[in-house]
N, C-alpha and C positions, 0 to 999 in steps of 0.2 A: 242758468238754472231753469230747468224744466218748468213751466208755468205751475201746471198738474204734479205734482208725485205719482199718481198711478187712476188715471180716470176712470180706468175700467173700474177696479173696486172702488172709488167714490160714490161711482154710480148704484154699484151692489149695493153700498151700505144703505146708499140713500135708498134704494128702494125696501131693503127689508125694514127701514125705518119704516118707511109711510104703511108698508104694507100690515105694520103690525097696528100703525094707526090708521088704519081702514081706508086710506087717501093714494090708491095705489094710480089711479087712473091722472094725478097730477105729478106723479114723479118727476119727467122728464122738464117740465118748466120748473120746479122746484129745484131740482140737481140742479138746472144752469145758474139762477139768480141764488141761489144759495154759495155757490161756489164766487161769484162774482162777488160776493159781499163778501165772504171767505178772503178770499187773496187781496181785496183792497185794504186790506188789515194790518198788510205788512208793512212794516216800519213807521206804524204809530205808537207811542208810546202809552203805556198804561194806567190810566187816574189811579186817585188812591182810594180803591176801592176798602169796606171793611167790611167783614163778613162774620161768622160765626164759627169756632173751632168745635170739636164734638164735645165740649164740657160747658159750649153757650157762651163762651167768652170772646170778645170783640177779636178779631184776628186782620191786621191790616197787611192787603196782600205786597204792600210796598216794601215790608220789612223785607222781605226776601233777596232784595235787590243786593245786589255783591257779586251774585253769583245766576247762572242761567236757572229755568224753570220750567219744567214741564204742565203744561193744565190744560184738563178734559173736562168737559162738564156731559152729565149723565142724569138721568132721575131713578130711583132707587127703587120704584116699583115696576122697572121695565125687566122682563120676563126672556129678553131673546139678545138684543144688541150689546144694551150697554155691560153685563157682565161680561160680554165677549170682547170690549171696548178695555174696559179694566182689567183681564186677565191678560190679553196679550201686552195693555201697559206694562203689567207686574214684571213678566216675562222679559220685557225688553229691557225694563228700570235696572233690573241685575243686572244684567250682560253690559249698560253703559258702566253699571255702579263700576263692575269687574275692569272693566277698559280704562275708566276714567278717575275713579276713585271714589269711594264710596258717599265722601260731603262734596262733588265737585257739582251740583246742580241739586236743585231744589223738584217735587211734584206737589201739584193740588188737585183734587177731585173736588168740582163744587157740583151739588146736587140742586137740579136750577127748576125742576116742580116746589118751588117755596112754600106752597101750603101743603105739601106731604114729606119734603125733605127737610125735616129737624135734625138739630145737632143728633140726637138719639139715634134716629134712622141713618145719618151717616155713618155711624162709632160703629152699627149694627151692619154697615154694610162693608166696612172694611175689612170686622173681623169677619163674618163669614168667609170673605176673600183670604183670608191667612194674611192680612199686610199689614205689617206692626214694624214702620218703622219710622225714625225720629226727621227724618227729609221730606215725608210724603203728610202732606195734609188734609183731611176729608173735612169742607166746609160747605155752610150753609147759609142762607141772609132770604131776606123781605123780599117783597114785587122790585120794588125801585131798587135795591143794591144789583139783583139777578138779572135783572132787564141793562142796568147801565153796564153790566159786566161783559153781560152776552153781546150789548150793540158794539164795546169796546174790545171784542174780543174779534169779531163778526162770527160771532156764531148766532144760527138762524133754528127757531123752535118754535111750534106751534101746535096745539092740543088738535084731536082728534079721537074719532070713539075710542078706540083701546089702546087711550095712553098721550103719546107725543112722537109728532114727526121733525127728524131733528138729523143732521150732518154727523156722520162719525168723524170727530176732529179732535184731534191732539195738539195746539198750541207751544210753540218752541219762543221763550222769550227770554231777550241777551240779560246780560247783567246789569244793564241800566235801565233796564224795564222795557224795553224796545221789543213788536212784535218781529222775529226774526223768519219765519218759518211756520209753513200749519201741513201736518201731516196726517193724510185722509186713511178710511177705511179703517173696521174695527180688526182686522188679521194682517197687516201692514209688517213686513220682513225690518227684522231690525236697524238695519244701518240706512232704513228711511228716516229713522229718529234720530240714531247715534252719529249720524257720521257729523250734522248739523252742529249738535251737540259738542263734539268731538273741536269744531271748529271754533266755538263758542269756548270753550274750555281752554286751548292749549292755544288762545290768539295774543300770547303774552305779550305786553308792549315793550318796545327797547326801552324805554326809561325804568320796567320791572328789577332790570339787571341784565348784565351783556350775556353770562354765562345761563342763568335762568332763560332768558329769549329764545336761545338757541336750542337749547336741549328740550324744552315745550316744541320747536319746529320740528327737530327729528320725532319728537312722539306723533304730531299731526299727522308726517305722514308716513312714516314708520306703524303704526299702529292700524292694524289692518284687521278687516272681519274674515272669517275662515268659516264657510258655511259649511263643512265638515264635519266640524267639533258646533258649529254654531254659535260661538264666541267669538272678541276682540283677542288679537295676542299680536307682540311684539314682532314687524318681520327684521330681520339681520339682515339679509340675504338683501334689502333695498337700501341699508348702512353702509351694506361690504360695496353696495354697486355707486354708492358717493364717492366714498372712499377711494376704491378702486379707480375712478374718474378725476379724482384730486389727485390723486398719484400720477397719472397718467398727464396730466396737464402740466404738472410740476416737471416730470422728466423732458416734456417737449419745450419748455420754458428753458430748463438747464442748456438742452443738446442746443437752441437756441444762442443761449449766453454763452457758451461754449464757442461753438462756432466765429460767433460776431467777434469774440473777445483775440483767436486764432488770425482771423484776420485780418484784425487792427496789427 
């Protein structure tokens, strides 16, 4: 695995962060120790954080657990990033839902300015976004819930005149809560999310079922992005070439047994 997913735009994002919070001349040591607390993230398992649902009710992010999870954290008064952070989310969340299945993964948006991101101001910044759906969650909490969130997430924020200088980060975590994956920059090509994702979903264990295992394996790698149409879809043409390969092992097996059997 690539250390970085794509450093060139980490870097971008980091800087139009800062630059919207006025801190553009500290970029470059931010990007790197930012990014370093970023990746030391992975494969720590996630407290049980509780937070606040858009109707103000306790929402413990551990429920989720069964199944993977996408979570960005954003603040709701930024003017340039983060809607661009949450639209290309929306955008990518279909195209997995389409691939994978519409309940196969969970999303959170937690709004981590705590004394401006209220349950309300969440609710208000989903729907502006058009995203109403029953997987995706828009939450909010206290100093201490968003601080212990962000250090257990390693995402790195810090105020500045207009606004907050912060990582554009996507978070990938397995179904046991396990950070698995953090995926940079707010315009990030989808199968930087999905493919993860993708592996996270269809990593069915032999003890699921012998026939379920296997046919989860052909979807894994079977199921391919097509930047054409810019969707996941089913390729054959990587079935007919197993296939074709079992056939063909099998015949050289037989002419084998054939042979051995001819000259006994």
């Amino acid at each position: 695995m690539l250390r970085y997913s794509s450093t060139l735009s980490i870097v971008i994002s980091l800087v139009l962060c800062t630059m919207v919070g006025g801190a553009a001349a500290q970029t470059e040591h931010d990007s790197d120790s930012a990014l370093d607390v970023s990746q030391a993230a992975i494969g720590r398992t996630l407290d049980e954080h509780v937070l606040l649902d858009t109707n103000g009710q306790p929402f413990q992010v551990s429920a989720l657990r069964g199944k993977p999870v996408l979570v960005s954290l954003i603040y709701t008064s930024c003017n340039h990033v983060c809607p661009l952070i949450t639209r290309n989310l929306a955008r990518t969340v279909a195209i997995a839902q389409e691939a994978l299945g519409e309940d196969a993964f969970s999303v959170i948006t937690v709004g981590f300015d705590w004394a401006v991101d209220k349950p309300d101001r969440m609710r208000m910044y989903a729907a502006e976004r058009g995203i109403d759906d029953r997987n995706w969650h828009f939450l909010s909490g206290d100093a201490d819930s968003i601080d212990a969130l962000s250090k257990n997430l390693g995402f790195q924020f810090y105020p500045s005149a207009g606004g907050f200088g912060h990582l554009s980060q996507v978070t990938i975590v397995d179904a046991k809560g396990a950070i698995y994956r953090q995926v940079y920059g707010q315009d990030f090509e989808p199968p930087m999310l999905v493919e993860p994702l993708k592996e996270l979903v269809f990593d069915t264990p032999n003890q699921a079922g012998f026939v379920e295992h296997w046919v989860d394996k052909f979807k894994l790698f079977c199921t391919v992005y097509d930047p054409n149409i810019g969707r996941y879809a089913f390729d054959y043409s990587i079935l007919m070439a197993i296939f074709t390969g079992v056939l063909s092992l099998g015949a050289v097996a037989f002419f084998i047994a054939h042979e051995w059997r001819r000259a006994r």
